[in-house]
Gaussian input, Z-matrix of N, CA and C with variables (Angstrom, degrees):
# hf/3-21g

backbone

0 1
 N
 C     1     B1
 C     2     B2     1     A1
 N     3     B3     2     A2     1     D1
 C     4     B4     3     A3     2     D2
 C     5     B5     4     A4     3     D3
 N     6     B6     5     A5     4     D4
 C     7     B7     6     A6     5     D5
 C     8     B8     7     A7     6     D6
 N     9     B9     8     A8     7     D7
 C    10    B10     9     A9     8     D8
 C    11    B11    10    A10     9     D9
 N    12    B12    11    A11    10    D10
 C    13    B13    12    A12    11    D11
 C    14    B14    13    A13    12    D12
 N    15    B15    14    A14    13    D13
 C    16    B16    15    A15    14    D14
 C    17    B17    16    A16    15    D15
 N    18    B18    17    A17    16    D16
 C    19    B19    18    A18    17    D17
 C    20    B20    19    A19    18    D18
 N    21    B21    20    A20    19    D19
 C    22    B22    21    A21    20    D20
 C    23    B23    22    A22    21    D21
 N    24    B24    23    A23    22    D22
 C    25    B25    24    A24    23    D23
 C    26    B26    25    A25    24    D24
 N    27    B27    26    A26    25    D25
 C    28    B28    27    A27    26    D26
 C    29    B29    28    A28    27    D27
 N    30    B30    29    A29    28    D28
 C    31    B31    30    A30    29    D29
 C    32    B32    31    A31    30    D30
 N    33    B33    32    A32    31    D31
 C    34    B34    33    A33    32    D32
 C    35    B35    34    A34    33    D33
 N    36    B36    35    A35    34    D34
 C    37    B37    36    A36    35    D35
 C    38    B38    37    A37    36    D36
 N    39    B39    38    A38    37    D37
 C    40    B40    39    A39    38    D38
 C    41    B41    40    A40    39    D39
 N    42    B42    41    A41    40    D40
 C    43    B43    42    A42    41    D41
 C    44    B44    43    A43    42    D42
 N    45    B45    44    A44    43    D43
 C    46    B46    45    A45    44    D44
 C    47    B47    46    A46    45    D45
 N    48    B48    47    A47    46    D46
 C    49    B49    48    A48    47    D47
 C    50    B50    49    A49    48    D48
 N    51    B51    50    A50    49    D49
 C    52    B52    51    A51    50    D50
 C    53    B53    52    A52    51    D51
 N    54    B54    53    A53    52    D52
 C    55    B55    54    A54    53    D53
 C    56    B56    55    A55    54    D54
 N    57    B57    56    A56    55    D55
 C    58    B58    57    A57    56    D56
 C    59    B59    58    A58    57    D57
 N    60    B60    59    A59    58    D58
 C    61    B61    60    A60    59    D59
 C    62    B62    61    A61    60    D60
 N    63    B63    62    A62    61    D61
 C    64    B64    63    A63    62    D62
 C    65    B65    64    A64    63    D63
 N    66    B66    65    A65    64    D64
 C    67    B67    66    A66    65    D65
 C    68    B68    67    A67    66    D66
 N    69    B69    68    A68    67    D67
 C    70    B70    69    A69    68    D68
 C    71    B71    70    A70    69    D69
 N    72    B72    71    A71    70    D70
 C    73    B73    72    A72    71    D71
 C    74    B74    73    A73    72    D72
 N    75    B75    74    A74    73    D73
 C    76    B76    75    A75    74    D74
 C    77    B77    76    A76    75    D75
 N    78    B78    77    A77    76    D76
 C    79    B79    78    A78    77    D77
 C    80    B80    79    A79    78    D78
 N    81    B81    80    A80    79    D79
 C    82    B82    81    A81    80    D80
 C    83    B83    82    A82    81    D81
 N    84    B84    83    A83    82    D82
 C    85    B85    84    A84    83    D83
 C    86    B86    85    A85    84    D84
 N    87    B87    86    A86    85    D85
 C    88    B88    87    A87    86    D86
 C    89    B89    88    A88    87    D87
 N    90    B90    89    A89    88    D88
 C    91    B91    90    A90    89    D89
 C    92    B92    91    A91    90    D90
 N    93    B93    92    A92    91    D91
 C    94    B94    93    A93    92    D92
 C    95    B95    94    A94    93    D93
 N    96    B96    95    A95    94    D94
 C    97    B97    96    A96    95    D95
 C    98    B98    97    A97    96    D96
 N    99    B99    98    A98    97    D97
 C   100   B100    99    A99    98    D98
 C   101   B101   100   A100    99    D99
 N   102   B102   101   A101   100   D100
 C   103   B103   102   A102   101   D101
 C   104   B104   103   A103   102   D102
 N   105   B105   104   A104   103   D103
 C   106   B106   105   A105   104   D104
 C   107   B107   106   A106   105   D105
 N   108   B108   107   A107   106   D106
 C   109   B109   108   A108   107   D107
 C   110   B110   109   A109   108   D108
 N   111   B111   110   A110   109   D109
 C   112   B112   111   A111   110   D110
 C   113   B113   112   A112   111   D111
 N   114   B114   113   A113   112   D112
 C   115   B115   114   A114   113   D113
 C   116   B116   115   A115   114   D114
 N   117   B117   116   A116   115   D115
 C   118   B118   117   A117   116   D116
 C   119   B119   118   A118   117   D117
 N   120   B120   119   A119   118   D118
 C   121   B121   120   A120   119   D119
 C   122   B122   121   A121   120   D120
 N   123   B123   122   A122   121   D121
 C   124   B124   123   A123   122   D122
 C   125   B125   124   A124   123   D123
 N   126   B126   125   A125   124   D124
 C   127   B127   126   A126   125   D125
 C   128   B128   127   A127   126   D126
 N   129   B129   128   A128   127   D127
 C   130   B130   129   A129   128   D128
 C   131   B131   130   A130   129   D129
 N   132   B132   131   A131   130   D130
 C   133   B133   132   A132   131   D131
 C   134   B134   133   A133   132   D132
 N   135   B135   134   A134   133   D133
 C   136   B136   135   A135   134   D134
 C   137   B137   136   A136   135   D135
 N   138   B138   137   A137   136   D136
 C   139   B139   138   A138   137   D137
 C   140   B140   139   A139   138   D138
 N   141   B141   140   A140   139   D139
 C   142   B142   141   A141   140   D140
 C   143   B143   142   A142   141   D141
 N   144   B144   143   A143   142   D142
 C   145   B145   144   A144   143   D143
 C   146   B146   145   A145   144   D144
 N   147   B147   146   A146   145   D145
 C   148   B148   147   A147   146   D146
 C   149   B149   148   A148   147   D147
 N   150   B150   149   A149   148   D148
 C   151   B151   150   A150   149   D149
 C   152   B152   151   A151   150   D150
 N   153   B153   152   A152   151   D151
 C   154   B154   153   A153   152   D152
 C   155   B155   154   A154   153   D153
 N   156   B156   155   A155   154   D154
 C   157   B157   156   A156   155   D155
 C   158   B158   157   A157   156   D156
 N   159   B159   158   A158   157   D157
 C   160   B160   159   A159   158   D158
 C   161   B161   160   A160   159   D159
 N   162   B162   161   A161   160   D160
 C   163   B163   162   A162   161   D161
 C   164   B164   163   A163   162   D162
 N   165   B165   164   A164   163   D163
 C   166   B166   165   A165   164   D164
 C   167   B167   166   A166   165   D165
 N   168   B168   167   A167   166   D166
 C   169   B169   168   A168   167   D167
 C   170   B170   169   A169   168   D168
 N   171   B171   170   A170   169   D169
 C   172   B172   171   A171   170   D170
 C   173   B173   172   A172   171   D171
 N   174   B174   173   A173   172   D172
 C   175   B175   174   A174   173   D173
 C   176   B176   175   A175   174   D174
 N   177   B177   176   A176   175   D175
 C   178   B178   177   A177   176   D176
 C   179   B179   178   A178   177   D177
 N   180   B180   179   A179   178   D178
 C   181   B181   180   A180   179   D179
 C   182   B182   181   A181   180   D180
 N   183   B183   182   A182   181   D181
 C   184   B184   183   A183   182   D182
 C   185   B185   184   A184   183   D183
 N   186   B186   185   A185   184   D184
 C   187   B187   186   A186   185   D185
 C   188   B188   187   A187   186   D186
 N   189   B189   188   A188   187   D187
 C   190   B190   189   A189   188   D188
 C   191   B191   190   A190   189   D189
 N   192   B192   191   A191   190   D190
 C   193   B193   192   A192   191   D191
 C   194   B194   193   A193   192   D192
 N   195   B195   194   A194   193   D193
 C   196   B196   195   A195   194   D194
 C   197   B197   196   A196   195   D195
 N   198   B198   197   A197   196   D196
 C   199   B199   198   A198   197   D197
 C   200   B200   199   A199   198   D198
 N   201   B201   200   A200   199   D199
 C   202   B202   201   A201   200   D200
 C   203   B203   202   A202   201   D201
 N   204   B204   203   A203   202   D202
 C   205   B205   204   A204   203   D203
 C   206   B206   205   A205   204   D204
 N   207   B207   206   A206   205   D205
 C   208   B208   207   A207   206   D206
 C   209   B209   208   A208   207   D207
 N   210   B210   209   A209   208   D208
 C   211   B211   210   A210   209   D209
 C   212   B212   211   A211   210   D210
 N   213   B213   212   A212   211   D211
 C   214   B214   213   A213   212   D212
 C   215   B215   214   A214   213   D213
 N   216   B216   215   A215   214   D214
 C   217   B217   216   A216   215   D215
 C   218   B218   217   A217   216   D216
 N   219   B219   218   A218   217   D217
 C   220   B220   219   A219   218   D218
 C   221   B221   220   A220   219   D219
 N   222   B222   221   A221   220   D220
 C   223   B223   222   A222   221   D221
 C   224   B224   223   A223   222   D222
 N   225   B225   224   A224   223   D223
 C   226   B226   225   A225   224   D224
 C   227   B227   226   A226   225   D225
 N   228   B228   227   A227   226   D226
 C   229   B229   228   A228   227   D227
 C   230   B230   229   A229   228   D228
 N   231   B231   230   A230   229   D229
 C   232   B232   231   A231   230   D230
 C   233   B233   232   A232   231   D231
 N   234   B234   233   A233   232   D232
 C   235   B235   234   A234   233   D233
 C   236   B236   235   A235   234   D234
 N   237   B237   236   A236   235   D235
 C   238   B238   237   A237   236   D236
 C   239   B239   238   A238   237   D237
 N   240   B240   239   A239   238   D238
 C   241   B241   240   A240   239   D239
 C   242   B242   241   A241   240   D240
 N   243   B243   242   A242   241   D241
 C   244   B244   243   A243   242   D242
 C   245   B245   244   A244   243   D243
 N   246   B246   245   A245   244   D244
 C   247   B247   246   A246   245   D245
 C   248   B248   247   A247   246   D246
 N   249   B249   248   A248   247   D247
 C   250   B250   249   A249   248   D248
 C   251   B251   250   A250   249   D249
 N   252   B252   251   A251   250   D250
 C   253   B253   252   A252   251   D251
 C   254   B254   253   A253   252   D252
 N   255   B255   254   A254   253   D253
 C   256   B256   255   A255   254   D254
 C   257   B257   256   A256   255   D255
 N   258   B258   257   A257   256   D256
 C   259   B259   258   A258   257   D257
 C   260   B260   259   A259   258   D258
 N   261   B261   260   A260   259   D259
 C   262   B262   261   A261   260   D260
 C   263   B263   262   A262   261   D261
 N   264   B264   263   A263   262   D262
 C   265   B265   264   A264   263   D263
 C   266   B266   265   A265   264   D264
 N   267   B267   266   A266   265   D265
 C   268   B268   267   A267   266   D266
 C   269   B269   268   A268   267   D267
 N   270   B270   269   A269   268   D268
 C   271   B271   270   A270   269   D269
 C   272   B272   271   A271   270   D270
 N   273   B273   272   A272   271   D271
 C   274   B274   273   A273   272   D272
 C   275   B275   274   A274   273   D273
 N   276   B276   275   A275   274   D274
 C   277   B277   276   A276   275   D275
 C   278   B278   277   A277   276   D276
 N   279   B279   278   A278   277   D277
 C   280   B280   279   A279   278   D278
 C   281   B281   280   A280   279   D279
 N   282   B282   281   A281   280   D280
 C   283   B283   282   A282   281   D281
 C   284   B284   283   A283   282   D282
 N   285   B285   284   A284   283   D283
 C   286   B286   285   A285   284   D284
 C   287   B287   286   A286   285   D285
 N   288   B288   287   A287   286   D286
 C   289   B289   288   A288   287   D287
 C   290   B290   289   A289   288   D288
 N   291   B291   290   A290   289   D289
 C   292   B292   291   A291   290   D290
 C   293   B293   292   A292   291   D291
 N   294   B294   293   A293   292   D292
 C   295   B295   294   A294   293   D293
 C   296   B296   295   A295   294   D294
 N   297   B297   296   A296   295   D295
 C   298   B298   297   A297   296   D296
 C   299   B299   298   A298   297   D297

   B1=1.4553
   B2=1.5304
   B3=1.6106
   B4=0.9102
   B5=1.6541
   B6=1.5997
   B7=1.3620
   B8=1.6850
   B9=1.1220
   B10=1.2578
   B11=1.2813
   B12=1.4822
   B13=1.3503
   B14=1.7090
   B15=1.4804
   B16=1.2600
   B17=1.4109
   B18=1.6684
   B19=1.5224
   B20=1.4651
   B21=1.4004
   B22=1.4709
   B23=1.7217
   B24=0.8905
   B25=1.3183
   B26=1.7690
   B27=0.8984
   B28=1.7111
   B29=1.6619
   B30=1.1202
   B31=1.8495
   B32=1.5046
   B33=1.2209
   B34=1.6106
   B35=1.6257
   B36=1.3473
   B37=1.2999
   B38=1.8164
   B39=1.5971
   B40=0.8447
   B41=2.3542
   B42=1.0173
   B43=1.4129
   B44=1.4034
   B45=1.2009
   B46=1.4782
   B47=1.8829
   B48=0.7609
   B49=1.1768
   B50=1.6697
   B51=1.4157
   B52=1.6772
   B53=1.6034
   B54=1.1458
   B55=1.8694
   B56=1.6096
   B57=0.9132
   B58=1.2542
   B59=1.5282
   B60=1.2775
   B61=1.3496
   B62=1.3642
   B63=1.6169
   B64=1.1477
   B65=1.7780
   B66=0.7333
   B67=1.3247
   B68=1.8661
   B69=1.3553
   B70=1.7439
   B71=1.2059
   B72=1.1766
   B73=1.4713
   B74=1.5104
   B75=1.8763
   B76=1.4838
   B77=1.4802
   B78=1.0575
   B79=1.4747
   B80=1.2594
   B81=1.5922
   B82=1.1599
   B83=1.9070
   B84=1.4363
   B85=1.2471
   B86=1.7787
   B87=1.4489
   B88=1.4072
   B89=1.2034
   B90=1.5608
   B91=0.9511
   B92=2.1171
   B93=0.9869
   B94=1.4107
   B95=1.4493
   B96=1.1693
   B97=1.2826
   B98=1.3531
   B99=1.4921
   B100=1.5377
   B101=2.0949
   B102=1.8809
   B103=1.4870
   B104=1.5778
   B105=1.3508
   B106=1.5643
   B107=1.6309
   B108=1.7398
   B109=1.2684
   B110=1.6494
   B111=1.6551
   B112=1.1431
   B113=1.8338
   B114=1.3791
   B115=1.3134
   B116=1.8739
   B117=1.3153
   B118=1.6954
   B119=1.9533
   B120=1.5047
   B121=0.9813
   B122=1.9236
   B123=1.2037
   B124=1.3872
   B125=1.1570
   B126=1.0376
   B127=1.5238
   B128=1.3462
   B129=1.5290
   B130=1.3511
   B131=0.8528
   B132=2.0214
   B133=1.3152
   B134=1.7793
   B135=1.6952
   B136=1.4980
   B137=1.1502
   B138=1.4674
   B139=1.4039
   B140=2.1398
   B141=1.2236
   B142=1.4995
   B143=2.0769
   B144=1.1680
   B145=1.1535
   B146=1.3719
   B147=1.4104
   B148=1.1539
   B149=1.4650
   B150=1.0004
   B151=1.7532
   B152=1.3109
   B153=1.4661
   B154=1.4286
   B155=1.7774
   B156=1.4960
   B157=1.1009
   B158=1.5724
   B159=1.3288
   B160=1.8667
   B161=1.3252
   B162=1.4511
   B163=1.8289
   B164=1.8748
   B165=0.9919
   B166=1.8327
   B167=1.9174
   B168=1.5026
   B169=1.6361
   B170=1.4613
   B171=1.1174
   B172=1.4700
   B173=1.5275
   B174=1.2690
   B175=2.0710
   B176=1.5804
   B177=1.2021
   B178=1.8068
   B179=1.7944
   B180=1.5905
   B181=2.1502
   B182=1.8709
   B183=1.0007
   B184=1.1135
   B185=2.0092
   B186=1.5758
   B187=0.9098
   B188=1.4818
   B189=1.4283
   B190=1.5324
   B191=1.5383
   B192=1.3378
   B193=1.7102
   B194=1.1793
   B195=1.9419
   B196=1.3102
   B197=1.5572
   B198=1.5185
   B199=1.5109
   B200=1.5139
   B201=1.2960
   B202=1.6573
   B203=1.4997
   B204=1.4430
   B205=0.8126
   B206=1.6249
   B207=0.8655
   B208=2.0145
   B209=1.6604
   B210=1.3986
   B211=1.4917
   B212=1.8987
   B213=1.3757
   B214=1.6554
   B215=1.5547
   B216=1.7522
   B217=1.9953
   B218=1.9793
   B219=1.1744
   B220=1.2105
   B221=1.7367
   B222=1.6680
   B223=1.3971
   B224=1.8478
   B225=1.1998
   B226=1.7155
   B227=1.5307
   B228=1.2687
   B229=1.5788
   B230=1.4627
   B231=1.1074
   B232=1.1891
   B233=1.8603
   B234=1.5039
   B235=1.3924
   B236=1.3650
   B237=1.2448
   B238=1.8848
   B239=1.4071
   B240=1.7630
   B241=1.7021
   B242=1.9696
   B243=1.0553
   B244=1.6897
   B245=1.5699
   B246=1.1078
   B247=1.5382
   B248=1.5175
   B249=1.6558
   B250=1.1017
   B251=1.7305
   B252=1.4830
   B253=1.5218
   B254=2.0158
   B255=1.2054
   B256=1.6428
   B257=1.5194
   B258=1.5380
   B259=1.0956
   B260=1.6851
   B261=1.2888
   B262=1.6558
   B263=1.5010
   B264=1.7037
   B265=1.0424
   B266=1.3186
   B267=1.6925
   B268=1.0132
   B269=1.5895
   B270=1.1232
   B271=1.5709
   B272=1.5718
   B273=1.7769
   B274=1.3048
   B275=1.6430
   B276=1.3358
   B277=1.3605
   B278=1.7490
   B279=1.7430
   B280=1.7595
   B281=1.7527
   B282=1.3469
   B283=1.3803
   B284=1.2572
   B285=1.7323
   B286=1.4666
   B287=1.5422
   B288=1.3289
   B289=1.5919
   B290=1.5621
   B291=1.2249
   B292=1.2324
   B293=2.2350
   B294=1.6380
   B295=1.8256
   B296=1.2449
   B297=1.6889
   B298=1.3295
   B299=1.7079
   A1=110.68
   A2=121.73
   A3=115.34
   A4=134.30
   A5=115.72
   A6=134.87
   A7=103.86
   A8=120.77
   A9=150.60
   A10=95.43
   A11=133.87
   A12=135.66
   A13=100.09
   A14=105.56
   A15=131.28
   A16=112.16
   A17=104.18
   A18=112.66
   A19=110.84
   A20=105.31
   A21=105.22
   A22=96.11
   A23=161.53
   A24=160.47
   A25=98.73
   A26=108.59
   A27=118.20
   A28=92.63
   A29=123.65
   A30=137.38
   A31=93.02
   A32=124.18
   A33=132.81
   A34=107.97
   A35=132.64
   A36=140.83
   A37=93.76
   A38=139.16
   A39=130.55
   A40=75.86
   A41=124.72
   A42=128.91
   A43=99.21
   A44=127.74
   A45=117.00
   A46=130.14
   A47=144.98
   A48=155.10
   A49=114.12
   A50=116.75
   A51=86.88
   A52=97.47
   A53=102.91
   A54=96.35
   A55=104.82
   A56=127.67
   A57=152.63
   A58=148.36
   A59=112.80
   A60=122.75
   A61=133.27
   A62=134.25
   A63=108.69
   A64=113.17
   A65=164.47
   A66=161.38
   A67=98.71
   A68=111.25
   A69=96.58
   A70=137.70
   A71=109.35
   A72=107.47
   A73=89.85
   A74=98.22
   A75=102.66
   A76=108.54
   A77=128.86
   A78=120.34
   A79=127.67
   A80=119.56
   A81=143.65
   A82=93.64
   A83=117.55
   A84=103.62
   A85=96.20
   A86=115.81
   A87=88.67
   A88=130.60
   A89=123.99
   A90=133.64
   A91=103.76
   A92=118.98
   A93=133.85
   A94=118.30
   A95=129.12
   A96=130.20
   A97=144.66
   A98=99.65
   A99=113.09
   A100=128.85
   A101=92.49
   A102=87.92
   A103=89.27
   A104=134.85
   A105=139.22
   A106=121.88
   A107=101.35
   A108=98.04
   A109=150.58
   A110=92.22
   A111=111.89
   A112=114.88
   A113=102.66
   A114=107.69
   A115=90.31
   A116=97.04
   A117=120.00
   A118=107.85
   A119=119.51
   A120=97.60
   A121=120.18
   A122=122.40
   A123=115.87
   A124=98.27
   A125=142.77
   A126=131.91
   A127=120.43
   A128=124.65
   A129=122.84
   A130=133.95
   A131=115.64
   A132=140.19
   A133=100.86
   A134=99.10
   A135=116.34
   A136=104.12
   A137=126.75
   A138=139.53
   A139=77.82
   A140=130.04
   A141=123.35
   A142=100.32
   A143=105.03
   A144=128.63
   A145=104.23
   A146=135.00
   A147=155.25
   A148=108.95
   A149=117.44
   A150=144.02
   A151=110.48
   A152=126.32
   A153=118.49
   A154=123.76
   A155=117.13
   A156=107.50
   A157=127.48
   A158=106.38
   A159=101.00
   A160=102.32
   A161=100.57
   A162=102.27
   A163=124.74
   A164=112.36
   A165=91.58
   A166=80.31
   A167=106.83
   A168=115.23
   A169=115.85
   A170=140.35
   A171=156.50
   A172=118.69
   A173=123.86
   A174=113.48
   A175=86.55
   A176=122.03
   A177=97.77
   A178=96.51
   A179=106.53
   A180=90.64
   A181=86.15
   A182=163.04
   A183=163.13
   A184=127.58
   A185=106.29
   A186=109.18
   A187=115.67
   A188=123.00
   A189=126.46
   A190=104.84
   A191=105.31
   A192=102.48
   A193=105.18
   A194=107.72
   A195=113.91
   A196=101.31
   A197=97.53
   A198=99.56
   A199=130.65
   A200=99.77
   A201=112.68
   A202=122.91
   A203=133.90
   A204=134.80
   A205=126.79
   A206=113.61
   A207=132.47
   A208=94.63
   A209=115.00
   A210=121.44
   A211=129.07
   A212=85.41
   A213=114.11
   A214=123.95
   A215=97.38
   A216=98.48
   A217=90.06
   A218=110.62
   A219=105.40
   A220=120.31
   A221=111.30
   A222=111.35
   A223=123.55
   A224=99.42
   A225=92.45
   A226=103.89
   A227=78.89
   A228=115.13
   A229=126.60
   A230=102.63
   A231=117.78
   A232=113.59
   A233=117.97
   A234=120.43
   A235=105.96
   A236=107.73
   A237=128.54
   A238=101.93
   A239=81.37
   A240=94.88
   A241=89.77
   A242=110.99
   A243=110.89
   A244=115.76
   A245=122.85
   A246=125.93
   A247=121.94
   A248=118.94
   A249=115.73
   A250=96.05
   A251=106.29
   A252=97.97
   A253=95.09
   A254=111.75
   A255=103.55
   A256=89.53
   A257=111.58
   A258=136.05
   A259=98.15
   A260=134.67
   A261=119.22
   A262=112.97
   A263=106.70
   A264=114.81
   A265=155.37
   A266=100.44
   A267=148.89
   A268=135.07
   A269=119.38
   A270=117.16
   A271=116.93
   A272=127.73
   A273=119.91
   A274=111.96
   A275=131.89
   A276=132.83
   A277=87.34
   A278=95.79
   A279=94.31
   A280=98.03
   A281=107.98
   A282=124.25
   A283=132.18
   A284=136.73
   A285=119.97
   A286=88.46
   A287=94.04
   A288=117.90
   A289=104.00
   A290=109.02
   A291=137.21
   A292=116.09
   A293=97.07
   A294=90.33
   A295=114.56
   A296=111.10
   A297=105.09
   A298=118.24
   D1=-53.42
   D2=176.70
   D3=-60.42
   D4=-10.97
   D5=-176.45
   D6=-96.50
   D7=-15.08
   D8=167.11
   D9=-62.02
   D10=-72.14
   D11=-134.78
   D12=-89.77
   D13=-33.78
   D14=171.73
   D15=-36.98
   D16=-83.22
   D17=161.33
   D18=-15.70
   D19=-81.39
   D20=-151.75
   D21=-66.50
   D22=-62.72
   D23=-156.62
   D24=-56.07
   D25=-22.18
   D26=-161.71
   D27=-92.36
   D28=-62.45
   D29=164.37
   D30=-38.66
   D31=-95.49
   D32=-162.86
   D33=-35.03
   D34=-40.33
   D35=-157.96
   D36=-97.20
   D37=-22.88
   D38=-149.39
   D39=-109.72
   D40=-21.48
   D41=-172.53
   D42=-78.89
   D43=-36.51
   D44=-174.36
   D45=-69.12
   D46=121.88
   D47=156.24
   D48=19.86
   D49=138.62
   D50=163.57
   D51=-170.45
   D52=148.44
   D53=-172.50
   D54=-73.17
   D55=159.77
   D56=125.15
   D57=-104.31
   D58=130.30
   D59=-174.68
   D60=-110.13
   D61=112.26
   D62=-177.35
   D63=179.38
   D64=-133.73
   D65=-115.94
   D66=-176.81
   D67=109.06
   D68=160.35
   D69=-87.04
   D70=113.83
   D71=-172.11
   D72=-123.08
   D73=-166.73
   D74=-166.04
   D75=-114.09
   D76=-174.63
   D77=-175.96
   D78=-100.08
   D79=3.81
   D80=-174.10
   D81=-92.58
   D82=-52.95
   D83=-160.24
   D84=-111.91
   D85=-9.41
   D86=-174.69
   D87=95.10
   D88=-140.81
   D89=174.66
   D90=-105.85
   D91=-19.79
   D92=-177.02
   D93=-96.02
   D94=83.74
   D95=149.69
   D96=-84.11
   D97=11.14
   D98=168.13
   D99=-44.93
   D100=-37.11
   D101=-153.70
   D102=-103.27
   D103=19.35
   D104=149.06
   D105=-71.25
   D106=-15.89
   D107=-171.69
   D108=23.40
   D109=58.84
   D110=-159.50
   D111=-122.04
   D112=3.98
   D113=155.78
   D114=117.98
   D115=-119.29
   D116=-167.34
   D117=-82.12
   D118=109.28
   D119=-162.62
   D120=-58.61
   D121=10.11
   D122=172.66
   D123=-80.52
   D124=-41.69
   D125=167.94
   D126=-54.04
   D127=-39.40
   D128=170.67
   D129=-67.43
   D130=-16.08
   D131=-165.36
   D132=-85.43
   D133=-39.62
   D134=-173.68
   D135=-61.51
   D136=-67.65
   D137=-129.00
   D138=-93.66
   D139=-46.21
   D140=-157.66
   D141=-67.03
   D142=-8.09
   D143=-161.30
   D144=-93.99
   D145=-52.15
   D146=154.68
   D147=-37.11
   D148=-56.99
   D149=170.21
   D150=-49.05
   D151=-5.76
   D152=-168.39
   D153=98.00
   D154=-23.82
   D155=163.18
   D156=-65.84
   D157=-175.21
   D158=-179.05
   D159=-133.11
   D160=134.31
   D161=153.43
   D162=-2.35
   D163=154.15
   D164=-176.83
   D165=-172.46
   D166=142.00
   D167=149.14
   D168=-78.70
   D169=151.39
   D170=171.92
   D171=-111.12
   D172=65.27
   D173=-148.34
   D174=-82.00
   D175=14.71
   D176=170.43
   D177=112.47
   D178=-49.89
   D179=175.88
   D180=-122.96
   D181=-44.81
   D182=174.53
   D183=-84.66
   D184=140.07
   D185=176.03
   D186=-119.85
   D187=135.16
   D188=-162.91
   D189=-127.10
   D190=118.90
   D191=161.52
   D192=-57.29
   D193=163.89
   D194=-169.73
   D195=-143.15
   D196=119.07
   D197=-173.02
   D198=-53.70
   D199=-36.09
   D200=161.79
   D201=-71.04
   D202=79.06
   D203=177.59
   D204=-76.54
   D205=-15.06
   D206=172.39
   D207=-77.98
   D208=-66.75
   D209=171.56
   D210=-20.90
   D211=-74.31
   D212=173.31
   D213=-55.37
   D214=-10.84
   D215=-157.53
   D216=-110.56
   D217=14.27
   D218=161.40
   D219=-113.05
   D220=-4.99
   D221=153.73
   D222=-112.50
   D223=37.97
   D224=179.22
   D225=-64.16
   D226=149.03
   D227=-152.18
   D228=16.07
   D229=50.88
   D230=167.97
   D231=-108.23
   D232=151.59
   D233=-173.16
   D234=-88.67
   D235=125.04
   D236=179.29
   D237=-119.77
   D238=179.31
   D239=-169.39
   D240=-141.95
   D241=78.40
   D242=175.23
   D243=-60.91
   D244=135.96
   D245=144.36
   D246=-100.45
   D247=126.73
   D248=170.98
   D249=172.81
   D250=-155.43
   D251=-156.22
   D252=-114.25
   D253=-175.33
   D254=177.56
   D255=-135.34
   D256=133.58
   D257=-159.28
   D258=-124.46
   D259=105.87
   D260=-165.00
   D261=43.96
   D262=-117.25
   D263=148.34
   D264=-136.59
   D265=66.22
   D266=168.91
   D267=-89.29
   D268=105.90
   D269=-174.94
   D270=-90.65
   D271=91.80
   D272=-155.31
   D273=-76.99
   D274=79.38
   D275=-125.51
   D276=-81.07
   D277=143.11
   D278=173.57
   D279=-106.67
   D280=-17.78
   D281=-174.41
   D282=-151.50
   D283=154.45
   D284=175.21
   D285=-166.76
   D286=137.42
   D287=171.34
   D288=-126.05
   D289=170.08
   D290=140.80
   D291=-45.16
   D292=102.55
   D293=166.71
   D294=-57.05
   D295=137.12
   D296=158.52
   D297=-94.00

């Protein structure tokens, strides 16, 4: 019963909302765009993106795909502040601005 209660409290708390903060990059390179050698990483973020990778947050130790991909491709690599939920590792974005 008690591993029971666990579960569900563990599900319900993982469904709720939660900000995120962090750098957009793509999921191919991460936080590292050095060995693409492609100049400015918004360009590396663009062009790796083009290539088949996806949008991705960077919070500093983790990288998260980002369900909003139309959303996200107007701040590559630029620092945001998302709202939405984390799905594995997946961020199901309800929102994204610009961090202040």
């Amino acid at each position: 019963m008690k591993k029971t209660i666990t579960i569900i409290l563990a599900s319900a708390a993982m469904s709720f909302a939660a900000t995120f903060t962090g750098t957009v990059t793509d999921s191919m390179c991460g936080n590292d765009h050095k060995s693409m050698n492609m100049g400015a990483d918004e360009k590396c973020v663009t062009e790796c993106v083009k290539m088949g990778s996806k949008y991705a947050l960077y919070d500093g130790k983790n990288t998260y795909t980002l369900s909003d991909q139309k959303a996200a491709a107007k701040f590559a690599a630029k620092k945001v502040t998302i709202q939405g939920t984390l799905n594995g590792s997946t961020i199901q974005v309800t929102s994204i601005a610009a961090a202040k």
